[in-house]
N, C-alpha and C positions, 0 to 999 in steps of 0.2 A: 100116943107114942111120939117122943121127940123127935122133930126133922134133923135129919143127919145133913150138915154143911158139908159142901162141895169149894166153896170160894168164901175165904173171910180175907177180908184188907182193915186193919187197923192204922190209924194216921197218918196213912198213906199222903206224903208232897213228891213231885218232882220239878227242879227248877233245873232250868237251861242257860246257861253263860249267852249274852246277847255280844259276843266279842264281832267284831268287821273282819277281821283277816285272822290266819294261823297265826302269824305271827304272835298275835295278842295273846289269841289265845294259850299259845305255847310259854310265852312271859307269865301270863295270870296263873300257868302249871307250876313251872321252876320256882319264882318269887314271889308265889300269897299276893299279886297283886289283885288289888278288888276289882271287878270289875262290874255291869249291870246285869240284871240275874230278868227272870220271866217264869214266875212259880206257875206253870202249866196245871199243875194240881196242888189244892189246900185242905191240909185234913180231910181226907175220904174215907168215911165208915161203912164198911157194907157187907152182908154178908147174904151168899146165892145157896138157897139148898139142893140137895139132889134132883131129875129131875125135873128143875126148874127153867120156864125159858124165861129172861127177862130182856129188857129192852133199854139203850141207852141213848135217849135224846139231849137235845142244845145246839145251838145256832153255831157257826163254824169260829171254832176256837175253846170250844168250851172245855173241851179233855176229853172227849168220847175214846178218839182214838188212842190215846195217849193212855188213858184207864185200861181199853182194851189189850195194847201192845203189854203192857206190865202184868195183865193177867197170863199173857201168853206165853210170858219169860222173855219177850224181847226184847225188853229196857229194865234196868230196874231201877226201882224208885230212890230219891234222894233218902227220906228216911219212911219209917212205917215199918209194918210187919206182912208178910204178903204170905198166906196158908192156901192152896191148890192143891187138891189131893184127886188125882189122875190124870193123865195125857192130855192133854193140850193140844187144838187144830188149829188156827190161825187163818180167816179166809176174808182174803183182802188181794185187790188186782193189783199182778204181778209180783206178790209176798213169794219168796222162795222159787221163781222162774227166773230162768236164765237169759236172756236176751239169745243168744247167738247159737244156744241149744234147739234144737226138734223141739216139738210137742211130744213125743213120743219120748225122746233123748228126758227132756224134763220130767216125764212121769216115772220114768226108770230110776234116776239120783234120787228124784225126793222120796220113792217108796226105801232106796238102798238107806238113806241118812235116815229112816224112821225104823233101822232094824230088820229090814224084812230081806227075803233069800231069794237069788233069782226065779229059784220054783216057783217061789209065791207070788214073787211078782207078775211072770207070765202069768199065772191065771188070773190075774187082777184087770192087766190091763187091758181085753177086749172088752168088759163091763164099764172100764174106766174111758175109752175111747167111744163105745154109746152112747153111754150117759151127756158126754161133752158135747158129741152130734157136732162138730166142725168139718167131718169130710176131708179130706185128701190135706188140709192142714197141719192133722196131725206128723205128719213129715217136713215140715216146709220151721224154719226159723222162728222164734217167739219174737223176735223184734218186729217181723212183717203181719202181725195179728191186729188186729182192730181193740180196743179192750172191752166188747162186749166177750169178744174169743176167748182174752187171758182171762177175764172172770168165769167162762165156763168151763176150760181145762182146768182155772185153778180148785174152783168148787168142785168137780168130778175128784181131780185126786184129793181132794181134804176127807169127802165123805168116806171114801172109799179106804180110810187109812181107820176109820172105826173107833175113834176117840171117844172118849168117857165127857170133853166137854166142848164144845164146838162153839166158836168165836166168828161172826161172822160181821167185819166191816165193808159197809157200804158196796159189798161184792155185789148185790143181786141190783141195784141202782142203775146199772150199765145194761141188762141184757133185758130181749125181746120179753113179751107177753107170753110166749110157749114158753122159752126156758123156766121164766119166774116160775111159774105153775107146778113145772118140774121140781124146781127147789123146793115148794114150799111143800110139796110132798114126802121127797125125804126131810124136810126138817120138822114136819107131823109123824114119820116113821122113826124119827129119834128121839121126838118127848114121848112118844107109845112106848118106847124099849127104856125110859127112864134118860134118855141122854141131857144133861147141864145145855143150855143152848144161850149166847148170849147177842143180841144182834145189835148192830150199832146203824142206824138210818136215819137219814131227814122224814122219809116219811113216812109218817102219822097213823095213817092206812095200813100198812105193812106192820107196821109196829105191834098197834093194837090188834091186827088180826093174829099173829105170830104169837105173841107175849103172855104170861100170864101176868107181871108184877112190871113195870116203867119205874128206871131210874133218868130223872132230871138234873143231867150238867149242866152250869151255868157258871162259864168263869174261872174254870178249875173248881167247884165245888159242886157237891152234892146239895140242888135246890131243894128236890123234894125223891120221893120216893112212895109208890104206890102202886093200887090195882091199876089195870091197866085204862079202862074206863075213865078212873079222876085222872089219873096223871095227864092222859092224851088230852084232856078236855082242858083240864088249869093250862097245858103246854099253847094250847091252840088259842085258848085267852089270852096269853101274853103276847104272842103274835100277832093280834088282832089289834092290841093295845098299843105294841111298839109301832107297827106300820100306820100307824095313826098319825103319832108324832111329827115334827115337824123335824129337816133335816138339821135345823141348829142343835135341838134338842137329842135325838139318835147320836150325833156326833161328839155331843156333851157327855150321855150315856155311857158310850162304848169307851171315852177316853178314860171317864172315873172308875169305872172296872178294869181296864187294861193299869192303869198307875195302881189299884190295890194289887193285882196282880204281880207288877214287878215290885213291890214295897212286900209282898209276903203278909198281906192282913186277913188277922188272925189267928196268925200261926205262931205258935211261943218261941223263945230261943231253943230251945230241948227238939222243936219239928224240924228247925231251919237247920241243922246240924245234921250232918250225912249221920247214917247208920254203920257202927263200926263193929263187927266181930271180933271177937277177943282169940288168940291167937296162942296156941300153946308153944313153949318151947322146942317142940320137935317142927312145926312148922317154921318158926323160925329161925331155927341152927339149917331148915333144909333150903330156904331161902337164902341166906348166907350162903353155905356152900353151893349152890346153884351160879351167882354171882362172880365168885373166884374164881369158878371154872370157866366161865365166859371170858372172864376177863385174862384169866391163864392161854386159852388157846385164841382170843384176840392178839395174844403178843406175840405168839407161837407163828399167828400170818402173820402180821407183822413182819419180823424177824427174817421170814422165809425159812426157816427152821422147819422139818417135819418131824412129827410124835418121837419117833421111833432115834430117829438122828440125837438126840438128848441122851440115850443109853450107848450113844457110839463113839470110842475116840477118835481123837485126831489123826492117828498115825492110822487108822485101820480104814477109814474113809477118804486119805487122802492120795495115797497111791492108786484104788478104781478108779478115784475123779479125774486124776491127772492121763491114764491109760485113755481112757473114755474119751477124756478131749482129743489126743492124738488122731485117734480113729474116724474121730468124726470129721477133724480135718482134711485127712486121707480122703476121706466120700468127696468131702465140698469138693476138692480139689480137682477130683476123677471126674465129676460129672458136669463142672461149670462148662465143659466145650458143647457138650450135649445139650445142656440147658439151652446153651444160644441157639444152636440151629434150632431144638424146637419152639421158642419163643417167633424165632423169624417164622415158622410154618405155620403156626398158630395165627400171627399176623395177619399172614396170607390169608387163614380161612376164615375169619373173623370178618373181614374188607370183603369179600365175596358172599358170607352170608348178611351182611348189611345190607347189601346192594338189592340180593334176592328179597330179603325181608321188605325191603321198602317196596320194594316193586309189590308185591303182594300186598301190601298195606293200601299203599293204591287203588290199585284197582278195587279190593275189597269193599275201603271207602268209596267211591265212586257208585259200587253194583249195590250197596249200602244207605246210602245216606240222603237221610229223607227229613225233612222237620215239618211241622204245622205252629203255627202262630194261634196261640189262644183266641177265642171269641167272647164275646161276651155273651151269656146263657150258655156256654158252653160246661159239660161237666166230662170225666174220665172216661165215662160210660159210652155219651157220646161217639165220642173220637175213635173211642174203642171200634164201636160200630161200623164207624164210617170208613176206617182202615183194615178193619178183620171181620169182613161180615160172612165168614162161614166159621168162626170161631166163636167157642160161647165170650161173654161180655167179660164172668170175670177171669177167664185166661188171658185174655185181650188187658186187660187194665193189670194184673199185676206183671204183663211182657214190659209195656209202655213205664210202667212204675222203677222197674228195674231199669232198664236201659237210661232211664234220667235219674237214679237213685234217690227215686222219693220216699217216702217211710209215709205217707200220709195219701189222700187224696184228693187235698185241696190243689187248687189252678187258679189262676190269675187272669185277665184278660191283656195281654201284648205279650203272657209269656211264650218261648219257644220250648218245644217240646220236640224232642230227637222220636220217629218212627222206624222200631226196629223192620226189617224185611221178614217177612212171612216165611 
């Protein structure tokens, strides 16, 4: 029986404009100006069947991710034909998380933008919040995560979303030895159920344990393609081969690949040409009118004109307008003596609550304000310790983090460091 395809890409290129500022870029839109291109991908043939997990290796730059995102729908390719036939999961750290959202807040939208009903998503999310095992996290902002964190809320909500093909870049790379395990469980629970899986890693080990079939990027192209045995083995050869090399020679290497790259070799004129859909008359008369209209009620502000003012004469609009003004001058007029006294009173309380403010600010700061001067060997944890030692360490370090608004937990030795009051 013939395997049923999940994923075919036929002549699949994607090239990126190498512009320095908008500006260019926004010239090279308007006026066909040429500018230097960087064909990320060259002719890629491949086709994944049902079922299938494969694996895509190459050294950084090759198209892994690039290949993957186009499978996922989230770029499309310059030209080629791209066939996907099922949902699509996407699991790469911090794809579709929100920086200034919950952990919580972000499982909610992403489950909402994939369809699903708040019922459903309630029952979703205390499995979705196990699975991810971050603890008290789950309420606290995506930008203060580590990204061992967003790779494992992101992984909990992909799996849990039940996709027919599951795409997983370089997510599991970041996180501990227990999580990985975890993953590689459910992603053994989804080639069992037939799920398409396609993983994109540096390493080797993962690959080959994961994979049944290893695709070889190299360059934007497709090197090789096979079991997963030869392929990890020729891949591990060539890495043994380049690290060999001397640095003149690597550098020789990488620049003769990167110049076919931006020169498009191999690629015929018919590849290098974006992919154009042919467009029927009813899309284009809706395009047109689309355009009019914009531009009709662009004049409309403009103008200061409202919709409606257009079906109204002169003579039937301009006796309200003129009452209207009258009255409203009446008001100014009644209430400018009022205005001033309260302006003077407001004064007053303004000047008295500065006064108060400050004094409070004072003293605050004073009963407040503490700093410590980095050490050398010194770490977050540390200091944490030594200023909150009946607090756990990491209450203590994300207090200290905050109060000097750091996003990281790296420290410096002479830096100052503000200690918030217990």
């Amino acid at each position: 029986m013939e395997k049923k395809h999940r994923i075919k890409l036929s002549h699949i290129t994607k090239q990126y404009d190498l512009t320095k500022t908008k500006s260019e870029k926004i010239k090279a839109m308007l006026f066909n100006q040429h500018t230097e291109s960087f064909w990320a991908l060259r002719d890629v043939n491949l086709t994944i069947y049902d079922g299938e997990a494969i694996g895509l290796i190459g050294i950084n730059g090759s198209g892994k991710s690039t290949l993957s995102n186009i499978i996922s729908g989230v770029i499309v390719p310059t030209s080629g034909k791209v066939e996907v036939e099922g949902e699509v999961s996407l699991i790469a750290i911090q794809v579709g998380l929100k920086g200034p959202l919950t952990g919580l807040e972000n499982i909610r939208l992403k489950l909402l933008m994939h369809g699903m009903t708040n019922k459903e998503i309630d029952t979703k999310i205390p499995s979705i919040i196990d699975f991810a095992d971050i603890g008290d996290f789950i309420n606290q902002p995506i930008k203060n995560y580590s990204s061992g964190m967003k790779s494992r809320l992101g992984f909990a909500i992909s799996v849990h979303l039940d996709p027919d093909i599951l795409v997983i870049d370089e997510a599991l790379s970041v996180g501990d030895q227990t999580f990985y395990q975890k993953c590689v469980d459910k992603i053994n629970e989804f080639k069992a159920r037939g799920k398409t899986i396609i993983f994109v890693s540096h390493s080797i080990t993962q690959v080959k344990n994961l994979c049944d079939r290893i695709v070889w990027m190299h360059y934007g192209q497709v090197r090789e393609v096979g079991t997963n045995t030869e392929i990890a083995q020729n891949y591990v050869d060539f890495v043994n081969w380049y690290n060999k090399l001397s640095k003149e020679v690597k550098s020789k290497y990488i620049k003769e690949h990167r110049e076919e790259q931006k020169h498009g070799v191999g690629l015929s004129r018919i590849m290098k040409s974006p992919t154009k859909e042919k467009m029927s008359w009813k899309t284009t008369a809706s395009g047109i009118l689309l355009a009019l209209l914009t531009l009709f009620f662009a004049i409309l502000v403009g103008s200061g004109t409202s919709f409606i003012g257009l079906f109204t004469s002169e003579d039937q609009t301009a006796e309200p307008a003129k009452t209207q003004t009258e009255q409203t001058k009446k008001k100014e007029t009644s209430t400018d003596n009022q205005a001033d006294k309260e302006k003077q009173a407001d004064k007053k309380k303004q000047k008295e609550q500065q006064s108060a403010e400050k004094t409070e600010q004072e003293q605050a700061a004073s009963a407040t304000a503490q700093t410590y001067e980095v050490q050398a060997g010194d770490s977050l944890s540390s200091i944490a310790a030594q200023f909150y030692p009946d607090d756990s360490v990491q209450t203590s370090v994300e207090k200290i983090k905050e109060a000097n608004d750091m996003e990281t937990d790296t420290i410096n030795p002479g830096q100052t460091l503000k200690i918030p009051a217990q």
